[in-house]
C-alpha positions as a Python dict, from the first residue, in 0.01 Angstrom:
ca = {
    (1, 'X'): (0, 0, 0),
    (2, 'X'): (109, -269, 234),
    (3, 'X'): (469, -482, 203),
    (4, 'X'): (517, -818, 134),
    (5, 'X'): (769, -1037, 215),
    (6, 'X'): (768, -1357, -2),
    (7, 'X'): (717, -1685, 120),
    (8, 'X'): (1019, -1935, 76),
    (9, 'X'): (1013, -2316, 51),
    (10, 'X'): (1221, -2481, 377),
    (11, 'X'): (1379, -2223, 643),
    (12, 'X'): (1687, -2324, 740),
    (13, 'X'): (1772, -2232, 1106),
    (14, 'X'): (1913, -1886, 1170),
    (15, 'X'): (2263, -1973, 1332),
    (16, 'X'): (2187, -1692, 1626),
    (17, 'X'): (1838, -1809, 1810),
    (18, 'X'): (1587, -1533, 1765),
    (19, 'X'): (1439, -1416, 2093),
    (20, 'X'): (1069, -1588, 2031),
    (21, 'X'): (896, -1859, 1825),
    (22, 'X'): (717, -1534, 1641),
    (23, 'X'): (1047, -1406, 1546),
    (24, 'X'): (1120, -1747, 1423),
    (25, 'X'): (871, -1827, 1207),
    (26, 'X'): (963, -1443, 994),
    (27, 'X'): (1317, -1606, 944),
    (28, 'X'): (1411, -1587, 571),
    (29, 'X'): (1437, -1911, 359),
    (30, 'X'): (1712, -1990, 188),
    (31, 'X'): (1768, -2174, -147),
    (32, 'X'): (2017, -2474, -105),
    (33, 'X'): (2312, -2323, -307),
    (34, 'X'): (2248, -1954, -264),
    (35, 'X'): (2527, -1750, -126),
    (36, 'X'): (2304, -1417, -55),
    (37, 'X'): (1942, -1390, -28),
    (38, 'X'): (1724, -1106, -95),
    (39, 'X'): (1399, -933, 139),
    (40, 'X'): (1175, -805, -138),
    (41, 'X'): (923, -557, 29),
    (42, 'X'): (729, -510, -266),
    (43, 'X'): (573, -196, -321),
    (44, 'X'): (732, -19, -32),
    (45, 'X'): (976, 258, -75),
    (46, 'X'): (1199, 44, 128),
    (47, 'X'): (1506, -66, -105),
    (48, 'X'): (1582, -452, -103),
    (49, 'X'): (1803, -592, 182),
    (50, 'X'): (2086, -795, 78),
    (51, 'X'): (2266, -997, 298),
    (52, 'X'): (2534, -1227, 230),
    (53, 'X'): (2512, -1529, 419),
    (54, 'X'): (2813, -1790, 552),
    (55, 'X'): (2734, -2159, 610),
    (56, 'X'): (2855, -2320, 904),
    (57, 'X'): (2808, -2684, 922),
    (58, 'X'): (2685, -2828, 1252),
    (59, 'X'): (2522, -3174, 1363),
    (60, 'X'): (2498, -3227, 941),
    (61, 'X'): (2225, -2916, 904),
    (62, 'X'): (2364, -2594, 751),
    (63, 'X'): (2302, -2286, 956),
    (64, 'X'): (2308, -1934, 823),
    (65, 'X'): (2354, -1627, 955),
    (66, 'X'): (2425, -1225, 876),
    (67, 'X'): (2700, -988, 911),
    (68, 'X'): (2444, -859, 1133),
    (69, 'X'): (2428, -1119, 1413),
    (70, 'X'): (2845, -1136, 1339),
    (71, 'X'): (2882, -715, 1424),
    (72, 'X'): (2652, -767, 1781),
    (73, 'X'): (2809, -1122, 1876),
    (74, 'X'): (3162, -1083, 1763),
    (75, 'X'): (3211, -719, 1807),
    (76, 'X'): (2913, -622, 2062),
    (77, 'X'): (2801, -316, 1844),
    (78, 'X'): (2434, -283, 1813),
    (79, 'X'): (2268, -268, 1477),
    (80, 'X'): (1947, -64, 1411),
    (81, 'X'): (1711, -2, 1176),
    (82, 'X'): (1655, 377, 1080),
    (83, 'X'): (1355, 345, 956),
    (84, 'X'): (978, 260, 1015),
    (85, 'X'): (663, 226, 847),
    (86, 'X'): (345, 56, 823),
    (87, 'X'): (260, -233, 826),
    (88, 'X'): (544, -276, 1118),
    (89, 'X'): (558, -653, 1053),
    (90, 'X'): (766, -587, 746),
    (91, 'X'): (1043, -571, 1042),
    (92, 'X'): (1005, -908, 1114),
    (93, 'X'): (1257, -1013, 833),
    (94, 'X'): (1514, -750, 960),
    (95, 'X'): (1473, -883, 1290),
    (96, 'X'): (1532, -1211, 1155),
    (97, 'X'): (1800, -1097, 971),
    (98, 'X'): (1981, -921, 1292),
    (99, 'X'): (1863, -583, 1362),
    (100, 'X'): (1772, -549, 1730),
    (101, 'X'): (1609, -165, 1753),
    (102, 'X'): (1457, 122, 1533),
    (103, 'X'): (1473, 481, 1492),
    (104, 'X'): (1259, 703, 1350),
    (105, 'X'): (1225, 1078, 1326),
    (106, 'X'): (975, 1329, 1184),
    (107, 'X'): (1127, 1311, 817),
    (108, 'X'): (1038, 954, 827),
    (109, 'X'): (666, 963, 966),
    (110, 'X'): (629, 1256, 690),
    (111, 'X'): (737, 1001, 429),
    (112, 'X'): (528, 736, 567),
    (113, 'X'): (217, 872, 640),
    (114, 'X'): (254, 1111, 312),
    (115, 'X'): (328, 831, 70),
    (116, 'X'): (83, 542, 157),
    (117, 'X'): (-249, 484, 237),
    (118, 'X'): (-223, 258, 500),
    (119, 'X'): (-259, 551, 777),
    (120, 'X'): (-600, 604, 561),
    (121, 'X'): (-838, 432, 772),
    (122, 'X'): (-714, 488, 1138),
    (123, 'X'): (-684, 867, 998),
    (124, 'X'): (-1020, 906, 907),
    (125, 'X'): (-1195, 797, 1229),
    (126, 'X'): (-996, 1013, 1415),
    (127, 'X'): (-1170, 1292, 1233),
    (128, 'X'): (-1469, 1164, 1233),
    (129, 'X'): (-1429, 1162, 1615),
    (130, 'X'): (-1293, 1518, 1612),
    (131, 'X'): (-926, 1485, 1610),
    (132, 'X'): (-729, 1792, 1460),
    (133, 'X'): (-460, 1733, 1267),
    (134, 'X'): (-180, 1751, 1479),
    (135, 'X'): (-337, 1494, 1744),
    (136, 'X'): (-422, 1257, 1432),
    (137, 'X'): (-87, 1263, 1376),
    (138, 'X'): (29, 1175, 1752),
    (139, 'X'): (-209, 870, 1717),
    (140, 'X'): (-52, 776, 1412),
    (141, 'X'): (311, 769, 1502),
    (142, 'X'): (186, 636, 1887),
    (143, 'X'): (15, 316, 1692),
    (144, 'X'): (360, 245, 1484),
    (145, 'X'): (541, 308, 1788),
    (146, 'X'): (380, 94, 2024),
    (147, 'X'): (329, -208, 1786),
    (148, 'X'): (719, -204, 1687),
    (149, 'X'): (766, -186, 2048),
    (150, 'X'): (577, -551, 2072),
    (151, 'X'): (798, -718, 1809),
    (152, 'X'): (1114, -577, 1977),
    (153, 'X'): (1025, -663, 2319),
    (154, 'X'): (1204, -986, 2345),
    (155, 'X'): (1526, -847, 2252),
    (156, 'X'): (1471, -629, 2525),
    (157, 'X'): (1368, -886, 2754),
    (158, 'X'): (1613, -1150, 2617),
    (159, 'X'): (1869, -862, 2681),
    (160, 'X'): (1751, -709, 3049),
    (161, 'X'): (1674, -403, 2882),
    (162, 'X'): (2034, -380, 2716),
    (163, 'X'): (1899, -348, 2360),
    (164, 'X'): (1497, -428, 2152),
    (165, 'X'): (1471, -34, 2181),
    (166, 'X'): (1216, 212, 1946),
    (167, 'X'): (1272, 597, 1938),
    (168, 'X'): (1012, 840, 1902),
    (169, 'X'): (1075, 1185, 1892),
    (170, 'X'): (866, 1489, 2055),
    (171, 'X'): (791, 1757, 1857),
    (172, 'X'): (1071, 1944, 1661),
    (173, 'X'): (888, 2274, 1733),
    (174, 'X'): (1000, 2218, 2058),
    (175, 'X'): (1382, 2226, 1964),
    (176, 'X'): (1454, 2566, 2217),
    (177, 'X'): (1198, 2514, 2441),
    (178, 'X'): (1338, 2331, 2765),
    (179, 'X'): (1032, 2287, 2959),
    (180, 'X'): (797, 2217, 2664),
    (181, 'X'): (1004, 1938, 2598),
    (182, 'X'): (1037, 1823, 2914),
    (183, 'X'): (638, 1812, 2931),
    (184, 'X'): (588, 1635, 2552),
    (185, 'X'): (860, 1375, 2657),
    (186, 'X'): (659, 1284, 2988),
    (187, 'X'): (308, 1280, 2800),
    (188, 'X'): (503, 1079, 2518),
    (189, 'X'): (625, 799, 2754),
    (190, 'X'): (326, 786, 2915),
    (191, 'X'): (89, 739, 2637),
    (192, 'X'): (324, 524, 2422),
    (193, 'X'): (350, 283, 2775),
    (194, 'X'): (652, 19, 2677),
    (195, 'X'): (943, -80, 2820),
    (196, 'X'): (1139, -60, 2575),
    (197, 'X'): (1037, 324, 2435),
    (198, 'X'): (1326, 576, 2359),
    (199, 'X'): (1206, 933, 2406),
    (200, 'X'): (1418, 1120, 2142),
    (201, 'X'): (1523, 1467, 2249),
    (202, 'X'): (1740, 1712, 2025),
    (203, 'X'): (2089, 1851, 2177),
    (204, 'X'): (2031, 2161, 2137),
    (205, 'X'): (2141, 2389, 2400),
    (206, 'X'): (1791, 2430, 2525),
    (207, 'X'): (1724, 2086, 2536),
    (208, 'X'): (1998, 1968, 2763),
    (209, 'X'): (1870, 2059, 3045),
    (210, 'X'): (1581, 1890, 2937),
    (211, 'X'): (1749, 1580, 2919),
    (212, 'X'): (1890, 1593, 3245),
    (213, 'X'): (1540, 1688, 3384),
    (214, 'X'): (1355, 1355, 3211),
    (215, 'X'): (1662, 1127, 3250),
    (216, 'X'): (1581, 1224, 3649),
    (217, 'X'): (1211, 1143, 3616),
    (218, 'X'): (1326, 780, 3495),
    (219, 'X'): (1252, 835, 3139),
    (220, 'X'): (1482, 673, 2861),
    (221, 'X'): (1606, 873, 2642),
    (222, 'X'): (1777, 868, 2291),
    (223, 'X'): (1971, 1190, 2305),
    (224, 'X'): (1949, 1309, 1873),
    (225, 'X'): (2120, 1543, 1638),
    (226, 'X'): (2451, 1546, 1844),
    (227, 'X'): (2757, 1670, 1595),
    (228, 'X'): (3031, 1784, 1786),
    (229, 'X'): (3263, 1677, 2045),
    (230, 'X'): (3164, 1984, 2309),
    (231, 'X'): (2837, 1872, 2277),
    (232, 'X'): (2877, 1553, 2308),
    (233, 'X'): (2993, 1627, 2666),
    (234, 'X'): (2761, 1803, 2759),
    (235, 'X'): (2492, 1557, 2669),
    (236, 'X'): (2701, 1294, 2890),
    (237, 'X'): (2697, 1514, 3158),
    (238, 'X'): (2323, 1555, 3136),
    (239, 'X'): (2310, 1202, 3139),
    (240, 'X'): (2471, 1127, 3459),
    (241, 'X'): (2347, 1453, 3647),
    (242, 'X'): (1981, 1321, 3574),
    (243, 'X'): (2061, 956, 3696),
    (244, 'X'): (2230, 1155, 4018),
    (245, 'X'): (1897, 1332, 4065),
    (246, 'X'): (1667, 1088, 4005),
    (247, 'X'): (1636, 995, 4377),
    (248, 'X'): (1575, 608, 4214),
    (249, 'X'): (1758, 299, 4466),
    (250, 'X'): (1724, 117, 4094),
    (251, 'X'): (1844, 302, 3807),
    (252, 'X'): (1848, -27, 3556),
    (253, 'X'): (1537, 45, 3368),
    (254, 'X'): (1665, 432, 3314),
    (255, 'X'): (1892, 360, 2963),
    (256, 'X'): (1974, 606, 2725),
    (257, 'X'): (2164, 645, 2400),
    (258, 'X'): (2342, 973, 2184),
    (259, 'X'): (2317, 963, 1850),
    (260, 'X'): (2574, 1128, 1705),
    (261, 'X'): (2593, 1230, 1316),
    (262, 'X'): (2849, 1110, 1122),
    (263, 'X'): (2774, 1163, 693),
    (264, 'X'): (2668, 1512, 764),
    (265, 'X'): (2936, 1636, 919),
    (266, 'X'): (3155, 1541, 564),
    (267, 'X'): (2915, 1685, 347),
    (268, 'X'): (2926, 2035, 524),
    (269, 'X'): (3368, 1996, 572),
    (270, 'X'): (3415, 1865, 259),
    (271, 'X'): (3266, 2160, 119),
    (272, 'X'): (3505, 2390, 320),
    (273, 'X'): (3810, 2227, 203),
    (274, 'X'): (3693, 2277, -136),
    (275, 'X'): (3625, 2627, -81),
    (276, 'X'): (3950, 2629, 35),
    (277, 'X'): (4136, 2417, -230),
    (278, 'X'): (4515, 2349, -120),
    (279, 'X'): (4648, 2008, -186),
    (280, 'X'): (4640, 1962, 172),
    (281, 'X'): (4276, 2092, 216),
    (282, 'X'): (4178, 1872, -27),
    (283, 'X'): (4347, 1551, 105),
    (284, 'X'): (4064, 1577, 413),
    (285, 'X'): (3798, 1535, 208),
    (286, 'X'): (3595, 1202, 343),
    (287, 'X'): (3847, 1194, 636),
    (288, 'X'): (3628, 1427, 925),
    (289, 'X'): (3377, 1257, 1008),
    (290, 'X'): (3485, 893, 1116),
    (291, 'X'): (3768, 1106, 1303),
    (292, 'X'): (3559, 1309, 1519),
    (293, 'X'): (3346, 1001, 1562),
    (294, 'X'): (3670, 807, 1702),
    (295, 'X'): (3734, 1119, 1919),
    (296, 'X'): (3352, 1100, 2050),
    (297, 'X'): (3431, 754, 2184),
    (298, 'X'): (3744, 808, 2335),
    (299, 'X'): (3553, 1085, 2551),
    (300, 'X'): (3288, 785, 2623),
    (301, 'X'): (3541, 555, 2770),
    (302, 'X'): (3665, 869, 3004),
    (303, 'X'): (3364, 985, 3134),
    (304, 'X'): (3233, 650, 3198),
    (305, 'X'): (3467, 569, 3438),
    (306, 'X'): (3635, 660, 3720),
    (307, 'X'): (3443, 691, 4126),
    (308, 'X'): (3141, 921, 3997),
    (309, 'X'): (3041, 655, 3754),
    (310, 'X'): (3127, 362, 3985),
    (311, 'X'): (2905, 481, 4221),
    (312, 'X'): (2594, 520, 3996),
    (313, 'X'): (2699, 160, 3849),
    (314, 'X'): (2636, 37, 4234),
    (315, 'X'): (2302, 147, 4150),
    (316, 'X'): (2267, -35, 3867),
    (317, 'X'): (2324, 240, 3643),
    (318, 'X'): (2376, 152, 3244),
    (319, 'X'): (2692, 363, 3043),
    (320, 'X'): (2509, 601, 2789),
    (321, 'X'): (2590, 407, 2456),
    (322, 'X'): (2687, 561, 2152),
    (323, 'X'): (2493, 570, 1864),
    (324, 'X'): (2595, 636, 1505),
    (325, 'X'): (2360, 817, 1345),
    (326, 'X'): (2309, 981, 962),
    (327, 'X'): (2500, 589, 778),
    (328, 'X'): (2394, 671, 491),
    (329, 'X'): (2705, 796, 224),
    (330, 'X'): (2615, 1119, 72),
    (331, 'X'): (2893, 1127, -144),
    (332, 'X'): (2884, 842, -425),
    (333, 'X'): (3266, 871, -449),
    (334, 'X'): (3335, 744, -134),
    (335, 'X'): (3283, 374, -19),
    (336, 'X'): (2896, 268, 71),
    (337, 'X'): (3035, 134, 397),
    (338, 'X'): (3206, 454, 527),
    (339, 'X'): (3034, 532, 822),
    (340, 'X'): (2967, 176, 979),
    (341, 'X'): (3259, -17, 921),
    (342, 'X'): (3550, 202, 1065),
    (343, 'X'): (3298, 299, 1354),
    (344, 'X'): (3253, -44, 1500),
    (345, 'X'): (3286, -124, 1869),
    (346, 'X'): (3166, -274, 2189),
    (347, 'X'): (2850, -80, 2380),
    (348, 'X'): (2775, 40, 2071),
    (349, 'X'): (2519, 124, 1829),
    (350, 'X'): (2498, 174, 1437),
    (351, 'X'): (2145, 282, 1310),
    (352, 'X'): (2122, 249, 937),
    (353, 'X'): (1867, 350, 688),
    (354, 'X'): (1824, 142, 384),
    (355, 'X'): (2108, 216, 197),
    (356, 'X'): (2382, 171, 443),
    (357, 'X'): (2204, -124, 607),
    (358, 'X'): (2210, -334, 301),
    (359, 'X'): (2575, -275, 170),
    (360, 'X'): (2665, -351, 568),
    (361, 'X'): (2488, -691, 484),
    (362, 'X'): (2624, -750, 126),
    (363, 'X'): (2981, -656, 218),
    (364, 'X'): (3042, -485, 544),
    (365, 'X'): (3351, -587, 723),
    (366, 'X'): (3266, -718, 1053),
    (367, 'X'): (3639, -608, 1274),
    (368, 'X'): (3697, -378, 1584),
    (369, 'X'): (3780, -42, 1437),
    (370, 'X'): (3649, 181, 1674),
    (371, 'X'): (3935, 221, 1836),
    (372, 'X'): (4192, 181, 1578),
    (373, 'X'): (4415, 472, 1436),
    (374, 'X'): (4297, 711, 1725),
    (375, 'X'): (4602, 896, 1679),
    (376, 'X'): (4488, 983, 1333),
    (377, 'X'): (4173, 1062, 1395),
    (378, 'X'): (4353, 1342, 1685),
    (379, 'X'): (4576, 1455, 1335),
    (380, 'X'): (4322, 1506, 1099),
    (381, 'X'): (4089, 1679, 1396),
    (382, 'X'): (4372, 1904, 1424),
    (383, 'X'): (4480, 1919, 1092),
    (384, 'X'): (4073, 2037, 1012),
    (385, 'X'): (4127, 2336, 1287),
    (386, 'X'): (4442, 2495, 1149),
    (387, 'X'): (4311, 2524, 790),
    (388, 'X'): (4059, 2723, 971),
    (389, 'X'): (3724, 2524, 1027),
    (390, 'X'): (3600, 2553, 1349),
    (391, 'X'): (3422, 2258, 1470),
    (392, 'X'): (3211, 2440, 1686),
    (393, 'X'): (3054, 2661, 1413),
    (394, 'X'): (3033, 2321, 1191),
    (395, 'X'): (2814, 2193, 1522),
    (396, 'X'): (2624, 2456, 1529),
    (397, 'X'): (2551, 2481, 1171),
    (398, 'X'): (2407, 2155, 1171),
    (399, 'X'): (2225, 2106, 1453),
    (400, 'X'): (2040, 2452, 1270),
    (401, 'X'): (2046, 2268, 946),
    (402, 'X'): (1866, 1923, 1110),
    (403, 'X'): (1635, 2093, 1312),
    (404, 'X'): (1485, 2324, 1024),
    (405, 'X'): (1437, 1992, 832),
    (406, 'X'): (1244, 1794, 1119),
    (407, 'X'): (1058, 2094, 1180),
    (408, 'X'): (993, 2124, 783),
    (409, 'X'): (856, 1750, 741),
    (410, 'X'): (702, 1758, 1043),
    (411, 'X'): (500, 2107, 908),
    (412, 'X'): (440, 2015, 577),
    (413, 'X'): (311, 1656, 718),
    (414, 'X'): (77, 1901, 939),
    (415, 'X'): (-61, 2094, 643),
    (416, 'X'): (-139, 1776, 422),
    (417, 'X'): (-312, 1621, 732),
    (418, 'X'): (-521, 1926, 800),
    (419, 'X'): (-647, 1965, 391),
    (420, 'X'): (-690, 1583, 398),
    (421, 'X'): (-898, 1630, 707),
    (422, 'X'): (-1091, 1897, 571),
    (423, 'X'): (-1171, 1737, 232),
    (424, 'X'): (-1347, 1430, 464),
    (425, 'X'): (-1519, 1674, 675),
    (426, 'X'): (-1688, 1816, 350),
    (427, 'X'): (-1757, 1447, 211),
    (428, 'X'): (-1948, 1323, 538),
}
């Protein structure tokens, strides 16, 4: 069933241009005395964005703009969509509206492709031509990919490749195989053929060397499921090792981001400290999360500096952003903002599924906190360690706990595209 976004009388201007007149013409129309306005993407699973809007007056004609366009302008953090389904131009209003990339993953093509029948005609001529299942799918996910690549591509220009980006992922069932991925991230970048493609690899131990391996063979990557600190390192380090290798006089083009989780980190601690019960155990609750996050980017300003970086950067080498992955609050006690606004910063990203992505827009604070309260964040690290939780065996336990579920989706995606298959091979 395909979106709709409703048609408006008289667009007012946007107050931040939009990179083309395309982009310009999805802008969202206001009514005169509104204060918020509403993207209604009817009969999509997608929940309603909100955004509230402030009016700046300028040469008499009132401009409007998100807390979107304030978090990249103001504070220079990124903001993503963590989401994407067909029809793609449904993005055009979140474009419009400020977002300047998308993720996806295979939970998300499952819950596309599963629950609407737009895939229904591409789908079956690839049987009809012979496709299995599994390379249906690939032309699927390559067809979203490549035309959200097209309506991102003048951020990307606009932004000399700074930002615009879409993330695919290879195959989950490649998760501990370091040269299988290595060979599904080529064939993925070279099929897919944009600019502004991210490659998404896991960081698992396996797959590190993996990174460095396609980071070296000038392939962008968005480094995923990244949940502790340790880790985190390493993946920098495969970063800058690949960009070392690479033998490239230009490494511009060769960007990369590491998403690293942030809600489900809380939902497995907060479960500890409960186990555990004290008064101070139970003051942690909510309180992990943004503080290993903080510690993540105060390793990121370290290891991008200093002569070994400087000496890539005279190659035109780009820093390794940091992505915040997994928005979304699990937890309905806690604040729907949680794990965007205390996490804001410059060189950064946010990627937010619906949820978080339209309480950022409705009432998000837009303020640097990224590097606010650091000393805190060390405390309740700390604090976390001598009540006993390792933060190594919480890594570990989730990096398990997200690649199981990208590998389930992406099977049980498999199995309904091989019985639909079937069923049209028996009708023809």
């Amino acid at each position: 069933m395909a979106g709709t976004v409703p048609k408006l009388a008289a667009p007012r201007p946007a107050a931040a241009p939009l990179p083309s007149q395309s982009l310009r013409s999805a802008a969202l129309a206001f009514a005169p005395s509104a204060r918020r306005f509403r993207v209604s993407l009817a009969g999509r699973a997608r929940s309603p964005v909100i955004a509230m809007a402030s009016a700046k007056e300028g040469n008499g004609a009132a401009t409007k703009r998100t807390t979107l366009h304030d978090l990249y302008e103001l504070q220079g953090q990124s903001p993503w969509y963590d989401n994407l389904c067909r029809p793609v131009t449904d993005l055009l209003p979140y474009i419009a509206n400020g977002v300047r990339g998308v993720t996806s993953n295979p939970t998300i093509f499952e819950k596309a492709i599963s629950t609407s029948d737009a895939y229904d005609g591409q789908f079956k001529q690839l049987i009809s031509a012979g496709k299995d299942a599994e390379s249906a799918y690939w032309e699927l996910v390559i067809k979203d990919i490549q035309d959200a690549c097209k309506l991102f591509e003048p951020i990307y220009d606009e932004t000399d490749g700074a930002d615009g980006y879409v993330s695919v992922e290879v195959s989950p069932r490649l998760a501990n195989d370091t040269q299988g991925t290595v060979e599904a991230a080529k064939w993925l970048h070279k099929v897919v053929n944009r600019p502004n493609v991210y490659i998404k690899i896991p960081a698992t131990a396996e797959c590190v060397p993996s990174i460095q391996e396609v980071i070296a063979n000038g392939i962008s990557v968005n480094v995923t499921l990244i949940f502790s600190v340790a880790r985190y390192e390493a993946v920098i380090d495969a970063y800058i090792a690949g960009l070392e290798s690479s033998g490239l006089s230009d490494l511009s083009r060769v960007t990369s981001v590491a998403s690293f989780f942030v809600s489900r980190v809380d939902s497995l601690i907060d479960k500890m400290l409960e186990k555990i019960g004290t008064p101070e155990a139970l003051a942690l609750r909510g309180k992990a999360a943004v503080a290993q996050a903080k510690l993540a980017n105060q390793l990121y300003l370290k290891k991008f500096s200093g002569p070994r970086w400087e000496a890539l950067v005279k190659k035109g080498a780009k820093k390794q952003r940091l992505l915040w992955a997994s928005t979304s609050v699990k937890n309905p006690a806690y604040s729907d903002t949680l794990y965007v606004d205390p996490l804001i910063g410059p060189d950064t990203v946010s990627t937010m599924p619906d949820q978080a992505l339209g309480a950022f827009l409705d009432h998000g604070t837009v303020a640097r906190t990224i590097d606010a309260n650091v000393s805190e964040a060390e405390g309740i690290y700390s604090a976390l360690e001598k009540l006993g939780i390792s933060w190594e065996e919480v890594g570990k336990q989730l990096e398990h706990e997200g690649v199981t579920s990208f590998k389930k989706s992406f099977d049980s995606l498999l199995t309904s595209l091989t019985e639909k298959g079937n069923a049209l091979k028996t009708t023809v």
